[in-house]
gemmi code that builds the backbone of each chain (N, CA, C; Angstrom):
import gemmi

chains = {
    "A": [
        ("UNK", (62.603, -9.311, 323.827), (61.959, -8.490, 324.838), (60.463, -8.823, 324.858)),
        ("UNK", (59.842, -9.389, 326.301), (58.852, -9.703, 326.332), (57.780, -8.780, 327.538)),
        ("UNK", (56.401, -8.399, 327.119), (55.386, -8.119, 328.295), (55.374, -9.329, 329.185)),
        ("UNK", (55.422, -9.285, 330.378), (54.731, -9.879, 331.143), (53.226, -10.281, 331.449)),
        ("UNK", (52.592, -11.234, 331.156), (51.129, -11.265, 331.556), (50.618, -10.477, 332.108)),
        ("UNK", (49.629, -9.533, 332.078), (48.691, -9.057, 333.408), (48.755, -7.448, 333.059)),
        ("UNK", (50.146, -7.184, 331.715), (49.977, -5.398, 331.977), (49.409, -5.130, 330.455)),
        ("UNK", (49.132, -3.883, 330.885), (48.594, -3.184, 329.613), (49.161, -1.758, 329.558)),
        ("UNK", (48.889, -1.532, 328.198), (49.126, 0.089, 328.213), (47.730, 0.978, 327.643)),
        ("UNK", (47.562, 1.891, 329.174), (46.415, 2.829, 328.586), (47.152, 4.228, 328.544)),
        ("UNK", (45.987, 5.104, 328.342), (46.361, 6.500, 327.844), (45.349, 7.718, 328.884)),
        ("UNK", (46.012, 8.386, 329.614), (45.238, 9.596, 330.274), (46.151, 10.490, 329.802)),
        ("UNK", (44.753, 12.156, 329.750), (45.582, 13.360, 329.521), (47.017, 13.224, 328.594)),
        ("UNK", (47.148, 12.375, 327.620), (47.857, 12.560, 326.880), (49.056, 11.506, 327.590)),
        ("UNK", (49.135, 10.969, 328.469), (50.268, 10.486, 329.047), (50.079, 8.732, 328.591)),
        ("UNK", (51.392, 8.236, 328.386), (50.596, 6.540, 328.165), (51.470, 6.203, 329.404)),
        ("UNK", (50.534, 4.728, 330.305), (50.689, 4.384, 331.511), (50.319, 2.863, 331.135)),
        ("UNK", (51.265, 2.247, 331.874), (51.307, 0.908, 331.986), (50.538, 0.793, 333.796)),
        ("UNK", (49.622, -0.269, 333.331), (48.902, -0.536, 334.443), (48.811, -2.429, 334.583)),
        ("UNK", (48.565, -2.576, 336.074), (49.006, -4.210, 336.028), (46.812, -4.379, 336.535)),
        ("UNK", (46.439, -5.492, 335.356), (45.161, -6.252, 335.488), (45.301, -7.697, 335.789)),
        ("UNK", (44.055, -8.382, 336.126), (44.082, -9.473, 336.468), (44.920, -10.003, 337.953)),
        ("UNK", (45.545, -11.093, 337.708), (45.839, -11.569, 338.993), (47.446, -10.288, 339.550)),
        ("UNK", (48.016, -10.210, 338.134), (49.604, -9.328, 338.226), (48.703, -8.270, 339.141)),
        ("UNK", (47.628, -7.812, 339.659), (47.422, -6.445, 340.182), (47.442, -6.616, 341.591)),
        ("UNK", (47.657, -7.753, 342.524), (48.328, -8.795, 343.563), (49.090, -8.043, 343.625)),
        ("UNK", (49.998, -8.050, 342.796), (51.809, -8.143, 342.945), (52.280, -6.682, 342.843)),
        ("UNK", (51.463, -5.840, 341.754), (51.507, -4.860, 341.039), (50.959, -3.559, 341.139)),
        ("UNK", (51.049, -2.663, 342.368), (50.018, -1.858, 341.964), (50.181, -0.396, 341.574)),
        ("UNK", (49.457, 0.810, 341.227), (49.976, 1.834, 340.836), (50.144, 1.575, 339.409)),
        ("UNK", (51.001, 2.662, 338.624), (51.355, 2.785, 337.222), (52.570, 2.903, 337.051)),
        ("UNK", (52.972, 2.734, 335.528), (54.309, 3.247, 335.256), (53.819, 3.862, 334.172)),
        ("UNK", (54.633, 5.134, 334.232), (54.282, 6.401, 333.241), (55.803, 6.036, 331.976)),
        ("UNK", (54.949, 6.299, 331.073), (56.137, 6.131, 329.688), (56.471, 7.164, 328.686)),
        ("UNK", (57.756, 7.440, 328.663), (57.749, 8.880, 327.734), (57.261, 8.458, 326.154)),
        ("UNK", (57.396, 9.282, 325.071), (56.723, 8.685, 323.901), (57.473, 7.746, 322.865)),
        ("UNK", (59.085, 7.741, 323.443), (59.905, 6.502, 323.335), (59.589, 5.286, 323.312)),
        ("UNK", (59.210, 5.136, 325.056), (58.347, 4.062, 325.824), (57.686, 3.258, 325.305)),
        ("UNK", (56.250, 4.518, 324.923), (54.944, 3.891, 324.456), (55.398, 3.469, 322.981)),
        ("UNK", (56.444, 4.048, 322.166), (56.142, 3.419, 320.763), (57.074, 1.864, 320.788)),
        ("UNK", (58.007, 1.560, 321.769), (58.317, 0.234, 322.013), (57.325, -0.559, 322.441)),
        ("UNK", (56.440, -0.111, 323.712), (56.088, -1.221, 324.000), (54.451, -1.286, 322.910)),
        ("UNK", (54.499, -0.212, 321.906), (53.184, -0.715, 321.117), (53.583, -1.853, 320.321)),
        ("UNK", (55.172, -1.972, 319.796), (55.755, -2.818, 318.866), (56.238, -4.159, 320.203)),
        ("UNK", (56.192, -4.263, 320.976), (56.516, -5.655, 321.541), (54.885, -6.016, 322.248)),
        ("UNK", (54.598, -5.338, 322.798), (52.989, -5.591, 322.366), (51.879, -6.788, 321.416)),
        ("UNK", (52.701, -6.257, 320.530), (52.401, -7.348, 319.178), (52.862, -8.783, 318.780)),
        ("UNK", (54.344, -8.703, 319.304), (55.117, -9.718, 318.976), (56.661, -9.477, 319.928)),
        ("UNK", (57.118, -10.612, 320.079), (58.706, -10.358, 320.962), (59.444, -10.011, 319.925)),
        ("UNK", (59.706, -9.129, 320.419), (61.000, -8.693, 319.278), (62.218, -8.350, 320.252)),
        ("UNK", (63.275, -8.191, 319.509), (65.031, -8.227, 319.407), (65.426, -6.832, 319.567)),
        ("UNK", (66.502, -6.853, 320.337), (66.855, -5.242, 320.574), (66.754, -4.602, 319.437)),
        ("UNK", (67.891, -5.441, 318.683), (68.335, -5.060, 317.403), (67.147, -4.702, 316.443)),
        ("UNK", (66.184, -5.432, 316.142), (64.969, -5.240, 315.603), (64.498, -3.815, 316.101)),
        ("UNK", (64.290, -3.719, 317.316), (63.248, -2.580, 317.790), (64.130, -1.485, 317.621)),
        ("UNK", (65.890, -1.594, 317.549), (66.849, -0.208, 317.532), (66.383, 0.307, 315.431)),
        ("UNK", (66.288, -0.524, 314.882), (66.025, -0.150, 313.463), (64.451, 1.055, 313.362)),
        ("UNK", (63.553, 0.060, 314.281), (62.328, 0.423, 313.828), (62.349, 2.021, 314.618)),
        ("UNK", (63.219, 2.212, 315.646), (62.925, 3.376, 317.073), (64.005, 4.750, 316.021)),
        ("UNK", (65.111, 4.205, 314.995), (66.244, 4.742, 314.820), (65.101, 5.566, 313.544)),
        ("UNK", (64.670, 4.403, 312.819), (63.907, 5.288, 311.505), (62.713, 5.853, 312.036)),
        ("UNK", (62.168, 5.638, 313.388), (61.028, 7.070, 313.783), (61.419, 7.740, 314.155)),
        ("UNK", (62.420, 7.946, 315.169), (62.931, 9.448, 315.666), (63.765, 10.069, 315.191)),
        ("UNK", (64.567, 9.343, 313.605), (65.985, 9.914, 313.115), (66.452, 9.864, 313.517)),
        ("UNK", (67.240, 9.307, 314.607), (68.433, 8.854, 315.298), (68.993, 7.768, 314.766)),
        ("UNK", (70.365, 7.700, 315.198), (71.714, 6.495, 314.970), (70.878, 5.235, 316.015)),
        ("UNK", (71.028, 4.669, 315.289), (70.821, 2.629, 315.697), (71.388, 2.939, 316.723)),
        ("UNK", (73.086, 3.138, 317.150), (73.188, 3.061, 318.004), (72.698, 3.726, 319.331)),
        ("UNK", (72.125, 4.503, 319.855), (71.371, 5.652, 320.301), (70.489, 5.097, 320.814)),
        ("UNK", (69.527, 4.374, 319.578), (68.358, 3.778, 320.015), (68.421, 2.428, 320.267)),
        ("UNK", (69.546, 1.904, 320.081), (69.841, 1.114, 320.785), (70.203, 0.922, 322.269)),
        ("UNK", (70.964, 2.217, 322.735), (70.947, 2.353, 323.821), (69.788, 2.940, 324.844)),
        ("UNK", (68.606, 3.640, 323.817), (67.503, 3.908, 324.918), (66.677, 2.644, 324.933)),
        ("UNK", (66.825, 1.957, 323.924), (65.885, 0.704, 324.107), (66.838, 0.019, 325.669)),
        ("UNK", (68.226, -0.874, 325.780), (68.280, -1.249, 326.484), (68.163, -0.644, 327.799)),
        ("UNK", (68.190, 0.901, 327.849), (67.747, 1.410, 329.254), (66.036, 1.121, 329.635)),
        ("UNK", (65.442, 1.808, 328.281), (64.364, 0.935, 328.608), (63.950, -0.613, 329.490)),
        ("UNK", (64.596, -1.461, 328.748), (64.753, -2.752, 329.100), (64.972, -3.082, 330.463)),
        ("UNK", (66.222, -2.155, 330.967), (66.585, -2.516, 332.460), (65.959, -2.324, 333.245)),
        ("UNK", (65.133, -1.031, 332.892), (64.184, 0.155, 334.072), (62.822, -1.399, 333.999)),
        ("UNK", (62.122, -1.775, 332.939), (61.020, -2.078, 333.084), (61.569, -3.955, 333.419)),
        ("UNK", (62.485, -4.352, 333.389), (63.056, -6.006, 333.978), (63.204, -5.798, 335.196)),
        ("UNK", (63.378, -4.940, 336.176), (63.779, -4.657, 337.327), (62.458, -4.271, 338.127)),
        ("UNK", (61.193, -3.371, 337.246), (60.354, -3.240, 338.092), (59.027, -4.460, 337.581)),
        ("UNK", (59.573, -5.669, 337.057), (59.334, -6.926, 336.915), (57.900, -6.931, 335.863)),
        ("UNK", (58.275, -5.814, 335.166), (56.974, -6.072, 333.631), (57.571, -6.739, 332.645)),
        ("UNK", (58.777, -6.499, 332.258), (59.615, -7.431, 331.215), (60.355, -8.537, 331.610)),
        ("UNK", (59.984, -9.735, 330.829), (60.598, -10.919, 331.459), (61.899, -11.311, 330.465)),
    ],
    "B": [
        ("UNK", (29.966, 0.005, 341.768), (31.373, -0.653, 341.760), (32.721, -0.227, 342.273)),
        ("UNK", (33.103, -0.917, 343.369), (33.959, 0.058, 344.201), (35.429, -0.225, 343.844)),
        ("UNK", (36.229, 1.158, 344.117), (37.613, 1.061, 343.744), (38.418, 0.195, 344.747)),
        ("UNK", (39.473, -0.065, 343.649), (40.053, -1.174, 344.167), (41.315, -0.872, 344.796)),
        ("UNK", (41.919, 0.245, 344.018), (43.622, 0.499, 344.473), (43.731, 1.376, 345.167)),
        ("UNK", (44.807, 1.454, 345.698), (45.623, 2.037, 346.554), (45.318, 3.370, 346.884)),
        ("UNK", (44.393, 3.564, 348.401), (43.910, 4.287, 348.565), (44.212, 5.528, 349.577)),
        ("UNK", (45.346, 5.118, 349.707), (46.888, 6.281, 350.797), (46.204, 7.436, 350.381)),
        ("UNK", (46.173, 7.888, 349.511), (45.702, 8.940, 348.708), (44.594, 9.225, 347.929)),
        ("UNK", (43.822, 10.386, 348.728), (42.412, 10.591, 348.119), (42.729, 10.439, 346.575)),
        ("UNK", (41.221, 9.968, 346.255), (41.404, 9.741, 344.418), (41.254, 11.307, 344.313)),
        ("UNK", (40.691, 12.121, 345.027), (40.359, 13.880, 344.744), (42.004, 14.456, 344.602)),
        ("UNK", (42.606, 13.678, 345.473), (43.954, 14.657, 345.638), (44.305, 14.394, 344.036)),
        ("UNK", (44.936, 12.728, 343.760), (45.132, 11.964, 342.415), (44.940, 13.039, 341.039)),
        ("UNK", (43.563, 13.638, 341.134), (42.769, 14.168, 340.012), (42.976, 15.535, 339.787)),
        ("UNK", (43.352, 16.118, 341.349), (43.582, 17.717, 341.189), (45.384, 17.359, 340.838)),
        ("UNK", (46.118, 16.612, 340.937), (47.588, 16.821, 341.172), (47.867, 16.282, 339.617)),
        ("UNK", (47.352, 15.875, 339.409), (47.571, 15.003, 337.578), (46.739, 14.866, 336.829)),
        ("UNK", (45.427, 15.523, 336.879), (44.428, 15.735, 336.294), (43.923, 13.931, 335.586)),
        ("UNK", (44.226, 13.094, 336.244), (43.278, 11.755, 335.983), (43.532, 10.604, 336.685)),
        ("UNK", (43.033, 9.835, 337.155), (42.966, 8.589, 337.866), (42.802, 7.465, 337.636)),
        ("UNK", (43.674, 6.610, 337.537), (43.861, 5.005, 336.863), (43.144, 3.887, 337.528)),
        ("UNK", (42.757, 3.422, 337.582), (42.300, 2.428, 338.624), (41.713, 1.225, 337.625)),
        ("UNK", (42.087, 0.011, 338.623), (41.183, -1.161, 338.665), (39.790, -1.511, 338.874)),
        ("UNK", (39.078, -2.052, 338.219), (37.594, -1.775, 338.586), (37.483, -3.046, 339.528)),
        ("UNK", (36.316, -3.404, 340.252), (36.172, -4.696, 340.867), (34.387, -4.510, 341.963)),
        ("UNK", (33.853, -5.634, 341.855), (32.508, -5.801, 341.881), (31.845, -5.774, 340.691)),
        ("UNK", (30.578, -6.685, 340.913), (29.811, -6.830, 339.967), (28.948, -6.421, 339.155)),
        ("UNK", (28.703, -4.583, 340.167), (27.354, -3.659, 339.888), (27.528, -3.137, 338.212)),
        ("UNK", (28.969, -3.092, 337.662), (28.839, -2.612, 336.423), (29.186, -3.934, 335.288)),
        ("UNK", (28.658, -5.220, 335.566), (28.808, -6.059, 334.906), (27.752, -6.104, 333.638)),
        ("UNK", (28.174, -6.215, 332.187), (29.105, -7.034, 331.482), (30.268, -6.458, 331.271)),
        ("UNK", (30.194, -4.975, 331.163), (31.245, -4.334, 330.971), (32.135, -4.304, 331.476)),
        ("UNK", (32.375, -4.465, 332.865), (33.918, -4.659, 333.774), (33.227, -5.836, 334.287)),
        ("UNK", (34.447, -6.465, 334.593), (34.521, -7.507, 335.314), (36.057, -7.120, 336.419)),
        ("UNK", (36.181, -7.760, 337.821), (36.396, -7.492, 339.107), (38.323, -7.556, 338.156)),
        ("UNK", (39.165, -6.638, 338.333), (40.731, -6.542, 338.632), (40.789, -7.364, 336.887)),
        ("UNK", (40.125, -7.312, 335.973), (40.293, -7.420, 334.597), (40.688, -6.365, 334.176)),
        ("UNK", (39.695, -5.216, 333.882), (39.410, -4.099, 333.428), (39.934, -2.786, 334.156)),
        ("UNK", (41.070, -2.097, 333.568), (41.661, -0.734, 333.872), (40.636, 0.111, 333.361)),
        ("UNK", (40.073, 1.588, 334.414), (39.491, 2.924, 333.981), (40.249, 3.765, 334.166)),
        ("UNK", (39.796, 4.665, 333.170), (40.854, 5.999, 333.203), (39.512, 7.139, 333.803)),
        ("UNK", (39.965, 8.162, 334.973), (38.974, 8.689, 334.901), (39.587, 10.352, 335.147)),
        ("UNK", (38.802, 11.435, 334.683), (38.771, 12.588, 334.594), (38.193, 13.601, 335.265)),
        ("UNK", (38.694, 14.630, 335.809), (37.720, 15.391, 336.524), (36.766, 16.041, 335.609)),
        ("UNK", (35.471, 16.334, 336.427), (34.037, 16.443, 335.338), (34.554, 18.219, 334.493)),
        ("UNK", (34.465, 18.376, 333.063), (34.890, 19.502, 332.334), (33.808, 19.973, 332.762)),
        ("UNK", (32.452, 19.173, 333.073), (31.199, 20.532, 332.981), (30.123, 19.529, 333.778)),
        ("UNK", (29.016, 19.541, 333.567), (28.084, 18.587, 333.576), (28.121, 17.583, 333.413)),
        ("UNK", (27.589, 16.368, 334.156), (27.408, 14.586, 333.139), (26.330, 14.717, 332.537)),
        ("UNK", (26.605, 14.022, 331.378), (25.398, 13.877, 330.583), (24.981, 12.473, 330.484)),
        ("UNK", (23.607, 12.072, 329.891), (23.307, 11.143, 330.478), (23.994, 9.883, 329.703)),
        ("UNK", (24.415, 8.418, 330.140), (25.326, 7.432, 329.496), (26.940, 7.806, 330.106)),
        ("UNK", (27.050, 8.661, 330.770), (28.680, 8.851, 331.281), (28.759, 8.144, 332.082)),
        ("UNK", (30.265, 7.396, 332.462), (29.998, 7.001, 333.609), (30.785, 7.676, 335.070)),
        ("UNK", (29.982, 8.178, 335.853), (30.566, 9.189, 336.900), (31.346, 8.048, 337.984)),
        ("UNK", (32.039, 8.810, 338.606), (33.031, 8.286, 339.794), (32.845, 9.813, 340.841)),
        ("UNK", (31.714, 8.740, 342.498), (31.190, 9.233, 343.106), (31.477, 8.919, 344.386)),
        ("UNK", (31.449, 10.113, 345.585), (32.085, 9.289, 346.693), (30.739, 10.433, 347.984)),
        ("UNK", (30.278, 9.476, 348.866), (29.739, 10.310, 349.504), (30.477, 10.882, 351.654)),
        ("UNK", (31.744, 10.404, 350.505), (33.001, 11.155, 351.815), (32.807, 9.789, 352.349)),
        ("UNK", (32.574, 8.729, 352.788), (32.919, 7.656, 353.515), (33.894, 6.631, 352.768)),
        ("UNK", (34.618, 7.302, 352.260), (35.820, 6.730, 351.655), (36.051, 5.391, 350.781)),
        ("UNK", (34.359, 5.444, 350.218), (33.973, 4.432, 349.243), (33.794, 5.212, 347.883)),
        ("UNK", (34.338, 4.865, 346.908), (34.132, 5.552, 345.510), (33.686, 4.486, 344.728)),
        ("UNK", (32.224, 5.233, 343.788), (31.389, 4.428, 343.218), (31.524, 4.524, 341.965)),
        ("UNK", (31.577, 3.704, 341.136), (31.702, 3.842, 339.575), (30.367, 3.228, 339.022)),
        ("UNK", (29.480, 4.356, 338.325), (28.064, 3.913, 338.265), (27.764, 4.884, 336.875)),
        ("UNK", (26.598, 4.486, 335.839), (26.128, 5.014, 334.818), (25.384, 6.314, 335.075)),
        ("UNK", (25.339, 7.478, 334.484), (24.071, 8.436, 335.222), (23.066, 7.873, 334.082)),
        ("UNK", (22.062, 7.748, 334.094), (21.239, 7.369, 332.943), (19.846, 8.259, 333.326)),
        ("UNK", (20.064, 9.920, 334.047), (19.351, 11.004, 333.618), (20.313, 12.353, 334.305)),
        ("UNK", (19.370, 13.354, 334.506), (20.156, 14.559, 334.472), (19.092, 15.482, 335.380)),
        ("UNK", (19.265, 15.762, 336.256), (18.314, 16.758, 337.138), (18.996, 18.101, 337.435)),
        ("UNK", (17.933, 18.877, 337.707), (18.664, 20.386, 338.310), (19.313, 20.215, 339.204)),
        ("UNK", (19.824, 19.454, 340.435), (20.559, 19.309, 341.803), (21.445, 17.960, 341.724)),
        ("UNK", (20.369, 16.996, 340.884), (21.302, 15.703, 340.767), (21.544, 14.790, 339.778)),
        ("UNK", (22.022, 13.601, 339.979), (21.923, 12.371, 338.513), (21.776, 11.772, 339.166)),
        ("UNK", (20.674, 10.805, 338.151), (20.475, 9.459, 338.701), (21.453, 8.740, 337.929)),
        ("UNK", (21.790, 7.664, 338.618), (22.498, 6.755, 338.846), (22.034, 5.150, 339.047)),
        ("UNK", (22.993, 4.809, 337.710), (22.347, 3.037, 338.038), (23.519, 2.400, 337.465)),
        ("UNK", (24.521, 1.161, 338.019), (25.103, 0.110, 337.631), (24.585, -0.119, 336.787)),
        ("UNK", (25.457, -0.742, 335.667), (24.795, -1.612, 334.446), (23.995, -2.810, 334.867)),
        ("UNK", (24.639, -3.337, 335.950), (24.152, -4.577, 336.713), (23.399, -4.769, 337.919)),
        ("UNK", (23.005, -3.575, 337.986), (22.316, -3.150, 339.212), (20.406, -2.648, 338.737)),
        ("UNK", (19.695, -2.737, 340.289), (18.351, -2.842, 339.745), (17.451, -1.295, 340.642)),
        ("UNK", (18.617, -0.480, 341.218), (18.180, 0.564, 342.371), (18.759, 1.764, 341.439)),
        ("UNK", (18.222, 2.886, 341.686), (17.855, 4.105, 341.123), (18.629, 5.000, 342.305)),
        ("UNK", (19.871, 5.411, 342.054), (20.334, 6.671, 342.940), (20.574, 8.058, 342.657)),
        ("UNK", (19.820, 8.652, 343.448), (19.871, 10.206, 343.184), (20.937, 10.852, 343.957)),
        ("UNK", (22.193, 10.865, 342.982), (23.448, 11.670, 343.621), (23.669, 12.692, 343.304)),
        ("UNK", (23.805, 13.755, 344.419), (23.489, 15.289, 344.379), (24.912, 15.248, 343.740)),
        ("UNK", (25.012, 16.409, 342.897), (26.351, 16.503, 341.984), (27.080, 16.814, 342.441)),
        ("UNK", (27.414, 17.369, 343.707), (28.764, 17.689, 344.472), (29.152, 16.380, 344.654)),
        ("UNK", (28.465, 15.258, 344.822), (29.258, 14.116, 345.133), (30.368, 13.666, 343.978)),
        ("UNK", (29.679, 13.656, 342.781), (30.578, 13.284, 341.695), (31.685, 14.018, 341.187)),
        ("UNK", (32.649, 13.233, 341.690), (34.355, 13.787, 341.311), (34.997, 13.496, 340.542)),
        ("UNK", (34.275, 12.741, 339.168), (35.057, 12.190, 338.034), (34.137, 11.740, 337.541)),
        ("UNK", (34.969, 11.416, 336.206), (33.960, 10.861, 334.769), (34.908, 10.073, 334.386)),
        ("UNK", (34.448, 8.639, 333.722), (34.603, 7.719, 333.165), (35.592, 8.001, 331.575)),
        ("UNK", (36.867, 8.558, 330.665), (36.977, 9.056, 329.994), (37.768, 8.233, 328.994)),
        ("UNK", (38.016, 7.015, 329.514), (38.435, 5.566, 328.407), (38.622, 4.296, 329.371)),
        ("UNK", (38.314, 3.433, 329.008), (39.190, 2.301, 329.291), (39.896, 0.573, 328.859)),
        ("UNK", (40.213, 0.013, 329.412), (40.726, -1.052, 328.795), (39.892, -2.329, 329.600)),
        ("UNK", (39.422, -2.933, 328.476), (39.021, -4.001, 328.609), (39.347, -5.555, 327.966)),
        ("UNK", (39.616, -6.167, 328.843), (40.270, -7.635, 328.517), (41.249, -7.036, 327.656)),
        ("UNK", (42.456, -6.289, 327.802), (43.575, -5.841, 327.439), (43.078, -4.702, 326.072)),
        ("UNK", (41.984, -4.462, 325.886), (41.981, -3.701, 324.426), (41.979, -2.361, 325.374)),
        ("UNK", (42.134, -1.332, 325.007), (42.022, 0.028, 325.424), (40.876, 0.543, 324.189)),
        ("UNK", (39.897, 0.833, 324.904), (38.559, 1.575, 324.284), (38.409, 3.275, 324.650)),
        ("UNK", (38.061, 3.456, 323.782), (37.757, 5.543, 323.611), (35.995, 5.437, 323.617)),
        ("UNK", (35.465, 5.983, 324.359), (34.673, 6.254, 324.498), (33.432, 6.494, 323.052)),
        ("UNK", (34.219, 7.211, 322.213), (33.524, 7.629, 321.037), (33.288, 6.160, 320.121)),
        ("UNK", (34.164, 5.171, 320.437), (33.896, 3.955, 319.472), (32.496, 3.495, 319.512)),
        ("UNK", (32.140, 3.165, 318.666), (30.704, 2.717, 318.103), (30.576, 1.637, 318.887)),
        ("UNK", (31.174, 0.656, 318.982), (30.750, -0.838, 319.980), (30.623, -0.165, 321.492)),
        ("UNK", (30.886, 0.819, 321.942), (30.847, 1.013, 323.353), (29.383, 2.011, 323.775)),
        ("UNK", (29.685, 2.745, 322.413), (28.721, 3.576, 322.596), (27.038, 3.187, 321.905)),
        ("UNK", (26.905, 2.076, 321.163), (25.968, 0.997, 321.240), (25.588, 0.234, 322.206)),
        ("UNK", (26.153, -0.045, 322.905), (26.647, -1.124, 324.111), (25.702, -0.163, 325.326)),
        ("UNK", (26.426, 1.093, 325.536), (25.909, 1.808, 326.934), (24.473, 2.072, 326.315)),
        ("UNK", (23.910, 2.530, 325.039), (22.522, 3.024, 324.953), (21.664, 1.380, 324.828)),
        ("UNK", (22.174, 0.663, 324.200), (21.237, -0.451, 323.962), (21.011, -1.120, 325.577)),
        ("UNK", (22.116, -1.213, 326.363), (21.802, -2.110, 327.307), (21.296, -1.312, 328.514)),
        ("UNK", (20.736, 0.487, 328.467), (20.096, 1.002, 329.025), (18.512, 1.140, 328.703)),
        ("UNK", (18.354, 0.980, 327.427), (17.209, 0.593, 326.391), (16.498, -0.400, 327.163)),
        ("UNK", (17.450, -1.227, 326.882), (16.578, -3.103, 327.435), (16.282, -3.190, 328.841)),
        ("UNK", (16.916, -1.822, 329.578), (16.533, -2.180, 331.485), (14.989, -2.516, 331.722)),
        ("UNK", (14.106, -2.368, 331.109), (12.819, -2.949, 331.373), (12.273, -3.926, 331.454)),
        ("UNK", (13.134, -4.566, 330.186), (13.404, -6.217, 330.226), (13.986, -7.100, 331.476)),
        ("UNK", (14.849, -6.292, 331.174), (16.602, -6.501, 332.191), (15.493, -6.237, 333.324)),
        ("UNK", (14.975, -5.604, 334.084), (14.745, -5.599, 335.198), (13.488, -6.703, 335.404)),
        ("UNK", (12.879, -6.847, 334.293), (11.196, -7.879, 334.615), (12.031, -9.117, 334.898)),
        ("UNK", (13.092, -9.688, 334.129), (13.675, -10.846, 334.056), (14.511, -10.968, 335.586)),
        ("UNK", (15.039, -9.554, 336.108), (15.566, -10.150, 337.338), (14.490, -10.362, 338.300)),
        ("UNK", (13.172, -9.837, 338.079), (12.098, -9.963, 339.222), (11.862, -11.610, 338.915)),
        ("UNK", (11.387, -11.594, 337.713), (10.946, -13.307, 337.456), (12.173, -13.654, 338.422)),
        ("UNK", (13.557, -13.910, 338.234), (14.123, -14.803, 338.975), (14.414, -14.850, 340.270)),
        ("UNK", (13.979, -13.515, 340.718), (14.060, -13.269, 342.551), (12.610, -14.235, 342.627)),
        ("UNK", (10.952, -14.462, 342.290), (10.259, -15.065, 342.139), (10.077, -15.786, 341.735)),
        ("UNK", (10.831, -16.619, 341.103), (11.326, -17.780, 340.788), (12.011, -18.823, 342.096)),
        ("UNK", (12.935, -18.111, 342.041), (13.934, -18.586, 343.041), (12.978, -18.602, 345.214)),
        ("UNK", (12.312, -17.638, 345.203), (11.098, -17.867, 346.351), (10.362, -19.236, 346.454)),
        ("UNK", (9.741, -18.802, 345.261), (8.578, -20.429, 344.739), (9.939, -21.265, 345.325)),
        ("UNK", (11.026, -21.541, 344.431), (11.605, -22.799, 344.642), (12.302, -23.320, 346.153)),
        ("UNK", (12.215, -21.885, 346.733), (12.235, -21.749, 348.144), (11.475, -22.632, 349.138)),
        ("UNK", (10.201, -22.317, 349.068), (8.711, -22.502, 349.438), (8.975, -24.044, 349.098)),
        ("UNK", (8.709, -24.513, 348.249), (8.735, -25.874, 347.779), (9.416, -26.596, 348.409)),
        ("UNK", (10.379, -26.353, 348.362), (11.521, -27.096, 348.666), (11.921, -27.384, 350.427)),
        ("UNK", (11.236, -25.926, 351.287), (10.866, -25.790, 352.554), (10.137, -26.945, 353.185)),
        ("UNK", (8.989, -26.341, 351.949), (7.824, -27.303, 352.431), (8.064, -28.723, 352.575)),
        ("UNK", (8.820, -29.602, 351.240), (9.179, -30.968, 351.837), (9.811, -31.162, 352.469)),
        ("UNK", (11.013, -30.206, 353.246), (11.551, -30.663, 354.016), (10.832, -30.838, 355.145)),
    ],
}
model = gemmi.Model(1)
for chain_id, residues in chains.items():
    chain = gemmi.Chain(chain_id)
    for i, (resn, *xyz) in enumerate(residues, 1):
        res = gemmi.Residue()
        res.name, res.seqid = resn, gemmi.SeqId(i, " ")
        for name, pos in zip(("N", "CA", "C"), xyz):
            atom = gemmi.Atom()
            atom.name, atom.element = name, gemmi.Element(name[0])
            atom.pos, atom.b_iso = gemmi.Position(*pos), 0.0
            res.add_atom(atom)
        chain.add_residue(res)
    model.add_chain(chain)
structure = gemmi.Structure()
structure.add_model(model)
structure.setup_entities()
């Protein structure tokens, strides 16, 4: 699971928002608002591409949930943000 | 420095309906610090007063919103100056509909309270005396080389 060039994640009023800079703000405009699911994936792919499987371990031991679980909010994650063309 | 996005919707409506406003910065008036569709601001409606070093987001209803330093504080207004700018504006405070309250630059997201930013806004308001003799030398600079260059032709 990869960012796309051009976005970032900032923070208002407590909310974290993906915003498109540089040339992606062409293509891109407005925000996408992230619940606190969201923001703690995309702080960890952020850093480095990581693997569903990878990010279902790291999402399962912060929220106490079953791998599988967070496995499945990661790939909803995944679909929502490949479709509105931030994850490549 | 004028806003860049999507402007269907007053940034006033934006601020009263979600209490903050995202935007792209773009123009040169607040350069080094933003540079044009690099740099995301987050901005806030004002809790109280600006004080001086904030940076306000100002509109005088002609549907241009200005993102500018106040660098003083009056009974009716703030003055107002771009980092990169060399003119002195006195904006009566009803104009200003937001404050400057983090942002991201060249992908880092900055808080206001960090020491590099908040060095950054006092030192490079410090040096405007400099900063401003040096842009006169080069507006007079650039004349002379005018003149000269007139002349042989």
């Amino acid at each position: 699971m990869k960012i796309k060039k051009g976005f970032v994640l900032t923070e208002a009023a407590g909310n974290s928002l993906v915003v498109a800079v540089g040339e992606m703000a062409d293509k891109f405009s407005g925000y996408v608002k992230l619940n606190s699911t969201g923001a703690f994936i995309w702080k960890h792919i952020e850093k480095k591409n990581m693997s569903v499987s990878e990010l279902a371990e790291l999402l399962a031991a912060e929220y106490d949930i079953s791998v599988e679980t967070a496995t499945r909010d990661i790939e909803a994650f995944e679909r929502t943000l490949v479709g509105a063309g931030i994850l490549e | 420095m004028t806003d860049s996005c999507d402007n269907r919707e007053s940034v006033e409506n934006v601020l009263l309906r979600d209490g903050y406003y995202v935007t792209l910065t773009s123009g040169v008036s607040m350069r080094p610090l933003f540079k044009t569709h690099r740099d995301a601001v987050v901005i806030s409606p004002p809790a109280g007063e600006l004080r001086k070093y904030d940076v306000a987001l100002y509109t005088y209803g002609d549907g241009r919103y200005i993102l500018h330093r106040v660098v003083g504080v009056r009974e009716e207004c703030y003055l107002i100056r771009g980092d990169n700018t060399y003119r002195l504006e006195r904006v009566p405070k009803r104009c200003v509909i937001g404050v400057m309250t983090s942002f991201n630059r060249n992908g880092k997201r900055y808080d206001l309270t960090e020491f590099s930013y908040k060095f950054y806004s006092r030192f490079w308001n410090f040096i405007y005396p400099i900063r401003y003799l040096l842009f006169k030398a080069r507006v007079l600079l650039s004349k002379i080389k005018h003149r000269i260059f007139r002349k042989k032709g």
